[in-house]
N, C-alpha and C positions, 0 to 999 in steps of 0.2 A: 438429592434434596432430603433434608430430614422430616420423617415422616415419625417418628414415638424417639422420646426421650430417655433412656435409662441410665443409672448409677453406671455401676460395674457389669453387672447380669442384668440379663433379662428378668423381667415381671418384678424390676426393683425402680420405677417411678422416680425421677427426680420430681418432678412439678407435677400441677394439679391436670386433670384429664381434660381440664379444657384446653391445655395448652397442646395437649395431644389431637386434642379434635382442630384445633388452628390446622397445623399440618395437615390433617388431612384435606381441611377445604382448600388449602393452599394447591396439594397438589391435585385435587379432583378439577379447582381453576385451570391448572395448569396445562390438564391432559386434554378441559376441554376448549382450553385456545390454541391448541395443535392440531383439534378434529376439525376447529371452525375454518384454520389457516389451510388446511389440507381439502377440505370441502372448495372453498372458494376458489384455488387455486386450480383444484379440477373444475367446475363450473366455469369460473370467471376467463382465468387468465386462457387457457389454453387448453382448449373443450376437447378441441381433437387432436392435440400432440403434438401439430405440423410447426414446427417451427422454423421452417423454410423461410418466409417472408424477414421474418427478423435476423437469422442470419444473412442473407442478400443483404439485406439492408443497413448493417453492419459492416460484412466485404467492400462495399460502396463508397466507404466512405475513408477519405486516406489517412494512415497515424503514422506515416516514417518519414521527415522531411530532414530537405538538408539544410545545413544553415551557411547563409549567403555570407553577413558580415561576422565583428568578432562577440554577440551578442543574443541570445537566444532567449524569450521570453517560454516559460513550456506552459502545455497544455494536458489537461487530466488525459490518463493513459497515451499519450503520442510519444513517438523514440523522435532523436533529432541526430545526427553525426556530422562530423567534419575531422577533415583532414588538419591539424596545424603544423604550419610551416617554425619555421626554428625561431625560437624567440617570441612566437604570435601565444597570447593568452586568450581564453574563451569565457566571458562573462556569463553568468547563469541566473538569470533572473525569475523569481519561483513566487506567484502571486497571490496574497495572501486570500485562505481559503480555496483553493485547490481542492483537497479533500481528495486528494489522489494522487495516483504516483505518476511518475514518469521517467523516460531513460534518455540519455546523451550517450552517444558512444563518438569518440575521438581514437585521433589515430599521429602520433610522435614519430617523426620521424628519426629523430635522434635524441640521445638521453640529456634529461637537464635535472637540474639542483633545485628546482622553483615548482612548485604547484602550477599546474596549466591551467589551472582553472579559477572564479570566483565567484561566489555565489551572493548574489543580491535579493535580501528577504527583509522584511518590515515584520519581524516576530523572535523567537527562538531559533538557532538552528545548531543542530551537531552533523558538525562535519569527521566523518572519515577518510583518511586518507590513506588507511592500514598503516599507517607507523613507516612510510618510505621515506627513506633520507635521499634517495636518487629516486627520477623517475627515467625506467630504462625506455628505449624504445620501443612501439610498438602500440597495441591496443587496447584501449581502458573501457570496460563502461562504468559510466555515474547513475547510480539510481538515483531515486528523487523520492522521497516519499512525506507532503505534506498533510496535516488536520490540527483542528484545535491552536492555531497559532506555531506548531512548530513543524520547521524542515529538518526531516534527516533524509544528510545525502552523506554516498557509501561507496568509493571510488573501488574498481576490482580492474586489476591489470589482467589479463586473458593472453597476452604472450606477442611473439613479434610477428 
């Protein structure tokens, strides 16, 4: 953060000293809504450290599913995979406001010429596919990473 203003050297002033005293309340603001956030978060959130209940609580709850038919709606942070058989394409439907990511992993059993996949969004999306002209056989994952209206999804081949 800028905190004094000078020309070229030091104790050569471009603007007036108030704009130097701005700075400084800026960052004195600044240090003390880090003291407040850091207070409260030892008080508030987790007095005595134990953050057992919240991890259990987390474990508990499932994010790797498989998917049944050729269409997968995702859900913030859950992995989804399937196997496609030859010729089968997997739709990827990514619902707007998300605000998170999430992964597919698929598995080719033999190489094709065609994108395995599609992805259905009501927003922007950039898709990658690393620039392959064949898709070899083998294991892909898709990340997913939605907010603000747009999807970027980013296909990474990982081998046979």
């Amino acid at each position: 953060m800028i905190n004094q203003l000078y020309t070229f050297t030091v104790g050569t002033y471009v603007v007036a000293d108030e704009w130097n005293a701005n700075f400084k309340a800026l960052a004195n603001s600044n240090a003390d809504c880090v003291q407040a956030i850091e207070d409260a978060e030892v008080s508030v959130a987790f007095p005595d450290d134990d953050l057992t209940q919240l991890f259990n609580a987390v474990r508990k709850k499932p994010n790797s599913f498989a998917i049944a038919g050729s269409t997968v709606i995702v859900q913030p942070e859950c992995e989804y995979y399937k196997a496609l058989v030859d010729g089968e394409d997997l739709a990827i439907q990514i619902p707007t406001g998300l605000n998170a990511e999430a992964r597919v992993a698929i598995y080719l059993p033999s190489e094709r010429s065609l994108l395995p996949f599609s992805v259905l969004y009501d927003g922007e999306q950039v898709v990658d596919y690393g620039g392959f002209n064949e898709f070899r056989a083998g294991h892909y994952f898709i990340l997913i990473y939605e907010t603000n209206g747009l999807a970027q999804v980013k296909l990474i081949w990982t081998g046979a």
